[in-house]
N, C-alpha and C positions, 0 to 999 in steps of 0.2 A: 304674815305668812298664811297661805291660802291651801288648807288642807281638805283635798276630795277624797271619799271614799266612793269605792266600785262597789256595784251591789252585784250578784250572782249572775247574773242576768247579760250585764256589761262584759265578766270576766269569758264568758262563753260566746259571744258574739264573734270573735278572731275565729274561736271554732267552726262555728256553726257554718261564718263565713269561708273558711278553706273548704269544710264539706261540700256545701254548694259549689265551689268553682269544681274541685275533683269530681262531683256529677256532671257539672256542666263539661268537662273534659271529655270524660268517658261517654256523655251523647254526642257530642262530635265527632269522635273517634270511632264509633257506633253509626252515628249518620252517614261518613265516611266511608265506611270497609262497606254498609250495605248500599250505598250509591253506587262504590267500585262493583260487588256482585250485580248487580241490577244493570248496569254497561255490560258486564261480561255475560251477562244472561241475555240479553237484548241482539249480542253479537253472535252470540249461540244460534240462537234464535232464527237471524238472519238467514246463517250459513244452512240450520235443517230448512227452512222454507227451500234455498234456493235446491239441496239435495231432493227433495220431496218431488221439485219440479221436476228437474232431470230424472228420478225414477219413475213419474208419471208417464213422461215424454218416451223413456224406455219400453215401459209395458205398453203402451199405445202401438210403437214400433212392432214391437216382437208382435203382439194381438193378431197384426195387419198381416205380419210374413205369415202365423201361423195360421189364420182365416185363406189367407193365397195360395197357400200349400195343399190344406186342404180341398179348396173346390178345384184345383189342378188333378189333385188326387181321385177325386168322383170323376171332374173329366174323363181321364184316362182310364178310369173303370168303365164307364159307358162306353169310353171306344174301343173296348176290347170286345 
């Protein structure tokens, strides 16, 4: 009959080993939700670039009316 004893060491090993997996869980899980933010921030991102253009494109416009209004305006002062 073939009798082994566990030393201390052995007996916490099962432990030791679930802690690791439950870390290694929770950085996946972890990797995960901040991959998903990082998509959703990139797509954010996107969508102010292309607003930004469009308000750029806006004030260029308006600039150009308001610069035309004005020399319209001296115009017509002079010719008065």
């Amino acid at each position: 009959m073939l009798v082994t004893t566990m030393t201390h060491s052995e007996l916490d090993q099962p432990l030791e080993l679930k802690e690791l997996e439950d870390k290694l869980d929770q950085l996946i899980n972890q990797y995960h939700s901040v991959k998903t933010e990082n998509n959703s921030l990139k797509i954010r991102q996107e969508a102010l670039v292309r607003e930004k253009a469009k308000l750029l494109e806006k004030t260029t416009l308006a600039r150009t009316r308001v610069e035309a209004m004005i020399s319209r305006l001296k115009s017509m002062e002079h010719g008065s």
